[in-house]
C-alpha positions as CSV (number, residue, x, y, z in Angstrom):
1,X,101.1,81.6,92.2
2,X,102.3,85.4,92.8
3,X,101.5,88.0,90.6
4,X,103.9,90.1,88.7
5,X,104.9,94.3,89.7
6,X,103.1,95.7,86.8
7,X,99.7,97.0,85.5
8,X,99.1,97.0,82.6
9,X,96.2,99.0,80.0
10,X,94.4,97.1,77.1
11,X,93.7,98.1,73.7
12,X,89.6,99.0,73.2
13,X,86.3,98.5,75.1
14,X,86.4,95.0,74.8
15,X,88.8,92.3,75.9
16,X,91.0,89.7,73.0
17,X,91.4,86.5,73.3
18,X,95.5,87.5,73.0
19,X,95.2,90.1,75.8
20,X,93.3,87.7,78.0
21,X,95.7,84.7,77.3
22,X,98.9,87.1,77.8
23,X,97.3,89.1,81.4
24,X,96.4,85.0,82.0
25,X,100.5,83.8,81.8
26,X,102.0,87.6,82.8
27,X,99.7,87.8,86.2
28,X,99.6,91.5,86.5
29,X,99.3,93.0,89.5
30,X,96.4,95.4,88.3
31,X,95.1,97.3,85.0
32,X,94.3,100.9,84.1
33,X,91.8,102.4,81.4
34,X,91.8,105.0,79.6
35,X,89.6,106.9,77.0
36,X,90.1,104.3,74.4
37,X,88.5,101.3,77.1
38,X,85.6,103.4,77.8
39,X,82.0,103.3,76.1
40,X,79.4,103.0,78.5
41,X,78.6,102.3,82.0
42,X,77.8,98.6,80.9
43,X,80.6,98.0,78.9
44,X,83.4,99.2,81.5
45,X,81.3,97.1,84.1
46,X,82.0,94.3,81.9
47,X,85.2,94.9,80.8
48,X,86.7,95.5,84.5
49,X,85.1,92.1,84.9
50,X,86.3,90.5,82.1
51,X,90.1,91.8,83.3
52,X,89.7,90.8,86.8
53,X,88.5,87.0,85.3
54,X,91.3,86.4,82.8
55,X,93.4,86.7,86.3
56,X,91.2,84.7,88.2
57,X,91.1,87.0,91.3
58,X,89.6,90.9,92.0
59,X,92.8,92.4,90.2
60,X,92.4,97.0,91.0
61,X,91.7,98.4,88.4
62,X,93.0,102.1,87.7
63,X,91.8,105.3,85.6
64,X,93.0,108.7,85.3
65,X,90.0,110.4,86.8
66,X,91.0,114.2,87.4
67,X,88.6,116.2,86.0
68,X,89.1,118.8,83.2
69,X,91.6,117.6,80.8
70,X,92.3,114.3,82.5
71,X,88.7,112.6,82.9
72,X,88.7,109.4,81.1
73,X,84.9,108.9,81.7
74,X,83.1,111.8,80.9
75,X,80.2,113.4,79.1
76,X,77.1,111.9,77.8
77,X,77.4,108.8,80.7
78,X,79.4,110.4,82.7
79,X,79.0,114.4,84.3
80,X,81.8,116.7,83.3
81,X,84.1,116.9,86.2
82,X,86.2,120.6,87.1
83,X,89.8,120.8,86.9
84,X,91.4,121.5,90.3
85,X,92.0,124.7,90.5
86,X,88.1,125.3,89.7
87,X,87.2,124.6,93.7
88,X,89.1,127.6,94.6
89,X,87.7,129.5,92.2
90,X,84.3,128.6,93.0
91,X,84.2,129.2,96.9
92,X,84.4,132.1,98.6
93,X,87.0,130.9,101.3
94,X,89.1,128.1,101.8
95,X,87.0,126.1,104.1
96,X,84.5,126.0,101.2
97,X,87.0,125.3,98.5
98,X,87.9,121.8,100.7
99,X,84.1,120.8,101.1
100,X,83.3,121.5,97.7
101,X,86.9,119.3,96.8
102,X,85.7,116.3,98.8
103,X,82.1,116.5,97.6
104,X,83.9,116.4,93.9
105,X,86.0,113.3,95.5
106,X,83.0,111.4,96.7
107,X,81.0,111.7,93.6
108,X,83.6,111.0,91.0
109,X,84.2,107.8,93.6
110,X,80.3,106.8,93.1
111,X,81.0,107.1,89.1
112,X,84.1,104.8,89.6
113,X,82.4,102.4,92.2
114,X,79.5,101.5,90.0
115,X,81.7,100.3,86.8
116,X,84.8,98.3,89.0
117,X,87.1,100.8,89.0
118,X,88.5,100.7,92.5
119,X,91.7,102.9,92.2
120,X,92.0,107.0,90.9
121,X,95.0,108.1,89.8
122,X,94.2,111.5,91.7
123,X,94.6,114.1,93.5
124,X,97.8,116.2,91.5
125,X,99.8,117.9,94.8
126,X,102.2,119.7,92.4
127,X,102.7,123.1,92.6
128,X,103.3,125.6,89.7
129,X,105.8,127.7,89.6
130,X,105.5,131.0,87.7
131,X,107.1,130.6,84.0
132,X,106.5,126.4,84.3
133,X,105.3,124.1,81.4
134,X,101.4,123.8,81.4
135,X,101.0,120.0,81.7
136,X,100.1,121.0,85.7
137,X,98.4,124.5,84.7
138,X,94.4,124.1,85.8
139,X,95.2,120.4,87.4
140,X,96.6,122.4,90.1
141,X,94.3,123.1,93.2
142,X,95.6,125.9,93.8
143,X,99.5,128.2,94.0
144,X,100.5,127.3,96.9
145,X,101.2,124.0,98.3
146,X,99.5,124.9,102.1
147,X,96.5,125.4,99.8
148,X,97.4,122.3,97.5
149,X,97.8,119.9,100.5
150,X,94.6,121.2,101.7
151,X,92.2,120.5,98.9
152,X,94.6,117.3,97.9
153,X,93.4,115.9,101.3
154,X,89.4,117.0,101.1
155,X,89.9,115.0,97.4
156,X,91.5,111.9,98.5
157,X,89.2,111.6,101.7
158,X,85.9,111.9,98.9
159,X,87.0,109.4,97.3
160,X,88.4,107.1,100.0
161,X,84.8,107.5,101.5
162,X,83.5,106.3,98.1
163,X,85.7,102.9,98.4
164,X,88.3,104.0,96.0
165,X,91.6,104.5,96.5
166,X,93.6,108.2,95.6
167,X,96.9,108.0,94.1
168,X,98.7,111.2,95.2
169,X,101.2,112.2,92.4
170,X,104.1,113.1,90.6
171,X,106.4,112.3,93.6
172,X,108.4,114.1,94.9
173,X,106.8,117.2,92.6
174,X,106.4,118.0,88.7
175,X,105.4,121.9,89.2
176,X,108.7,123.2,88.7
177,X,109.1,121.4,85.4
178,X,109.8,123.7,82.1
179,X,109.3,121.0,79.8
180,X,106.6,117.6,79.6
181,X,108.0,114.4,80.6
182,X,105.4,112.9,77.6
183,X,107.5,114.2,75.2
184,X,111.1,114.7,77.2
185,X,112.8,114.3,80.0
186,X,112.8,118.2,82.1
187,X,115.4,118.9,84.7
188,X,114.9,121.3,87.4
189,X,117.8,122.7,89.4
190,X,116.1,123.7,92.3
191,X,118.0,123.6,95.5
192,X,117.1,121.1,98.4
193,X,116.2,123.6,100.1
194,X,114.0,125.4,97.6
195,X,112.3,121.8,96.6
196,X,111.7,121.2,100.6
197,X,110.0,124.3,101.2
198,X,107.9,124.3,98.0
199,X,107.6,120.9,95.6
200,X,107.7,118.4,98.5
201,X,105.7,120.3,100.9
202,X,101.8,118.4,100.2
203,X,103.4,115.2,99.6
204,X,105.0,115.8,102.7
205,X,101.6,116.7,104.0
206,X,99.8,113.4,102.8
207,X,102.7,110.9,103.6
208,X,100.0,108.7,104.7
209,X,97.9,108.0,101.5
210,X,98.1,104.9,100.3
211,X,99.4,105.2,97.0
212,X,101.8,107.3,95.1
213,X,102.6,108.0,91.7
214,X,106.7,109.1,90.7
215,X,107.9,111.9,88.1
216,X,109.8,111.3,85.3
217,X,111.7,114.0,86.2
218,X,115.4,114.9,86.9
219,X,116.0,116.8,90.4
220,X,119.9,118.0,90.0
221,X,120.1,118.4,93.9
222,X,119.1,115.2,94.4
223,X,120.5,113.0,91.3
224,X,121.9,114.7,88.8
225,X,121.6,112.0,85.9
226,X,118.0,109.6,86.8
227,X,114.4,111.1,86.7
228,X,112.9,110.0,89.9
229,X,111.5,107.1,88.9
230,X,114.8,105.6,88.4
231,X,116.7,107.4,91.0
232,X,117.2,105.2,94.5
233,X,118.9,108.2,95.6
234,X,115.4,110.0,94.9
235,X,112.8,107.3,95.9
236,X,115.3,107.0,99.3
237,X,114.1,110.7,99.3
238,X,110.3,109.8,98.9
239,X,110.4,107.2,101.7
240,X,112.9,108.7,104.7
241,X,112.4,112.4,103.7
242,X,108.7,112.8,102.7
243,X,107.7,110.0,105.0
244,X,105.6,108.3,102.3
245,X,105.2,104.5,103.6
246,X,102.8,103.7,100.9
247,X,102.5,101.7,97.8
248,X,104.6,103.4,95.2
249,X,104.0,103.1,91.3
250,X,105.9,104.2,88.2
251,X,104.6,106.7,85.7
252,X,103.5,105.2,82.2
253,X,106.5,104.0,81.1
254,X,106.2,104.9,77.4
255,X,106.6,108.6,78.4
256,X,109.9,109.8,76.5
257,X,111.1,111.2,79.5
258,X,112.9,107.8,79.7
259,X,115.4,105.9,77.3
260,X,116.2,102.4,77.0
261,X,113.9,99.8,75.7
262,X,110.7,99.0,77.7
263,X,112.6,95.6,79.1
264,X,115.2,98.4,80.6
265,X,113.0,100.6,81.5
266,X,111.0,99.0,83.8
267,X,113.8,97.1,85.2
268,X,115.9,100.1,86.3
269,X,112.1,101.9,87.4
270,X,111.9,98.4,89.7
271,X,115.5,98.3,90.6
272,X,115.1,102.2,92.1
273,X,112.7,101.5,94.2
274,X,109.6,101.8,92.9
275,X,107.0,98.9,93.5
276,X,104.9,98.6,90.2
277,X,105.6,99.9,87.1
278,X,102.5,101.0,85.0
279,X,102.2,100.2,80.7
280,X,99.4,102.0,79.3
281,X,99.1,101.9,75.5
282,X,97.6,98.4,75.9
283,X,99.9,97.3,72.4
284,X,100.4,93.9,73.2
285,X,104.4,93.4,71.3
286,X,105.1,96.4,74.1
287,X,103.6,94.7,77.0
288,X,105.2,91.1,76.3
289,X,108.8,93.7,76.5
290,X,107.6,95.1,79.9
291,X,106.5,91.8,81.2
292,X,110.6,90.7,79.9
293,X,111.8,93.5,83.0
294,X,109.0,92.7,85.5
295,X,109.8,90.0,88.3
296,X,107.0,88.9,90.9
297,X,105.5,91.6,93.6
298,X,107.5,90.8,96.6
299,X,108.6,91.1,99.9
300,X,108.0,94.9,101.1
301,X,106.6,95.8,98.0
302,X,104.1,92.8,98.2
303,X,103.4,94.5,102.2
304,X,102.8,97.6,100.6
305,X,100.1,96.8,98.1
306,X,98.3,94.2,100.4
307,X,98.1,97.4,103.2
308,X,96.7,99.6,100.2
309,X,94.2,97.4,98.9
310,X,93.2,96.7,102.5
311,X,91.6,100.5,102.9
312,X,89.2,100.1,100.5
313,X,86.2,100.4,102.4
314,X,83.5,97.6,102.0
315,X,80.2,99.8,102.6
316,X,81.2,103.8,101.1
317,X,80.0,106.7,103.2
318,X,76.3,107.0,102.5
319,X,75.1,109.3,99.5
320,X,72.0,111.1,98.0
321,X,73.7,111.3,94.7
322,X,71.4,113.4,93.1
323,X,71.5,115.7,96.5
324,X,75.1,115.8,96.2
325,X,75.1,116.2,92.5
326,X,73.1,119.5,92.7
327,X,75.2,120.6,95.1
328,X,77.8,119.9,93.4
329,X,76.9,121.8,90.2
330,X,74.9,124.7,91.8
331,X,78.5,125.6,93.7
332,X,80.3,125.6,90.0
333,X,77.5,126.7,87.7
334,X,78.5,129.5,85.7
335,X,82.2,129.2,87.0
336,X,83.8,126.5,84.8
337,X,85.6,128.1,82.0
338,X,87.9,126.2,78.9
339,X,91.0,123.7,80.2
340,X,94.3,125.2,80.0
341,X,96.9,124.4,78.5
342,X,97.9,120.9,76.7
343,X,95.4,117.9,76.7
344,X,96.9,115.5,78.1
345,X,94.9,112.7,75.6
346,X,95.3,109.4,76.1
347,X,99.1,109.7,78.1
348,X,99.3,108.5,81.2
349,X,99.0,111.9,83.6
């Protein structure tokens, strides 16, 4: 029996017996947490478990795991992880600023590892631009997307080297946007030529990750009335353009970005071109809707997730965590200051 082109989220730190006889039927492809699902190192451990065993095979299992405002497992289990643009801050040259990024990718992959969690939805390559909303602000590495690709890379290959996967997102580029696709759908205007040399540049850049994560977001050079999750014209873009052969998910489709019911939604999301759509308010009546506009994972898109899944590593790069960890800390002690901007709560990022 397949399994179907979603992932879905669950309601609390402990599995029903209505979520595990719907994920049982539906067959998702994988699951995500969030802050809600998350208690204790034990308890996730045993909740990832109990997900992956109500679909009777090693299901991924995804979780927002940025650092700063987007850290689902954080502080007192879990250390308090920088937002990006705090490696920057805290070296004193660029070549510093990428090994301090991959030694924050490699640890937060350790924290991941050890509870089941095989898939971050991280790095962000988006790229401010001067007068934009703050839903990027500090999740940015940095203002410039040479320097974004950069320390988007060191991240990814941290927590590749841990066994978990990165997710690179918001394809093709949500820096430029003046509003937040949580609560409505921005437009930018950019020309092609504008969005080439600045937005699409690190995704560009990291074309061969294995995962990627769209944008509810409307590019008017590219399609002037779908957000580019449910633009062909715009995932056509993502694939021949940017070069990105990978595995490509949906943003949370609950953001009000996009219109329609959730049945519609995820439909036209799949009928674009993307190859999973994600649900994460784990409401059951919402997921049963989703499930309604979700067919089995197929043809390339079933290529495309078994390639992903197959670079997991089996033994991570070797680690003296609490080494690491105190070099970790002693290269951002002092430096870290209050998140900017909006918290992004329990949304999907």
């Amino acid at each position: 029996m397949g399994v179907s082109a979603a992932i879905y989220g669950c309601e609390g730190p402990v599995l029903t017996a209505a979520e595990r006889a719907f994920f049982a039927e539906a067959r998702p492809w994988g699951f995500i947490l969030f802050r809600r699902n998350v208690e204790s190192p034990e308890q996730v451990l045993r909740l990832t478990e109990a997900l992956r065993d109500a679909v009777g095979r090693p299901a991924p299992v995804l979780v927002d795991q940025e650092g700063g405002r987007v850290q689902r497992l954080g502080p007192p289990h879990w250390p308090k992880y920088p937002p990006g643009e705090a490696y920057l801050k805290a070296a004193n040259d660029p070549f510093t600023a990428r090994e301090l990024a991959r030694l924050g990718g490699r640890l937060m992959a350790h924290d991941l590892k050890a509870v089941g969690i095989d898939i971050d939805c991280a790095p962000v390559l988006d790229v401010p631009t001067p007068g934009a909303h703050d839903i990027i602000g500090d999740r940015a590495y940095a203002r410039d997307p040479a320097t974004v690709a950069q320390l988007g890379r060191s991240v990814a290959e941290g927590l590749m080297a841990g066994g978990v996967l990165p997710v690179i997102k918001h394809m093709p580029g949500q820096g430029r946007a003046f509003a937040d696709s949580h609560k409505e759908l921005p437009t930018v205007e950019a020309s092609l030529d504008e969005l080439e040399a600045w937005d699409f540049a690190p995704f560009r850049s990291l074309s061969d990750m294995p995962i990627g994560m769209t944008a509810h977001i409307v590019f008017t050079a590219v399609d002037r009335k779908r957000p580019a999750t449910q633009s062909r014209k715009t995932i056509r873009l993502i694939r021949e353009r940017l070069g990105f052969g990978g595995l490509l998910l949906s943003d949370d489709l609950c953001m009000n970005a996009l219109s329609g019911t959730l049945t519609e939604r995820a439909e036209k999301s799949l009928k674009a071109g993307c190859d999973l759509v994600i649900h994460w308010t784990g409401d059951l009546k919402e997921m049963v809707e989703v499930a309604e506009g979700v067919g089995k994972l197929k043809g390339g898109a079933a290529r495309r997730a078994e390639a992903a899944l197959s670079r997991i590593v089996r033994a991570p790069e070797p680690l003296d965590v609490d080494e690491a960890r105190g070099r970790f800390d002693a290269f951002l002690s002092g430096r870290l200051t209050a998140a900017k901007g909006p918290d992004v709560g329990e949304a999907q990022a």
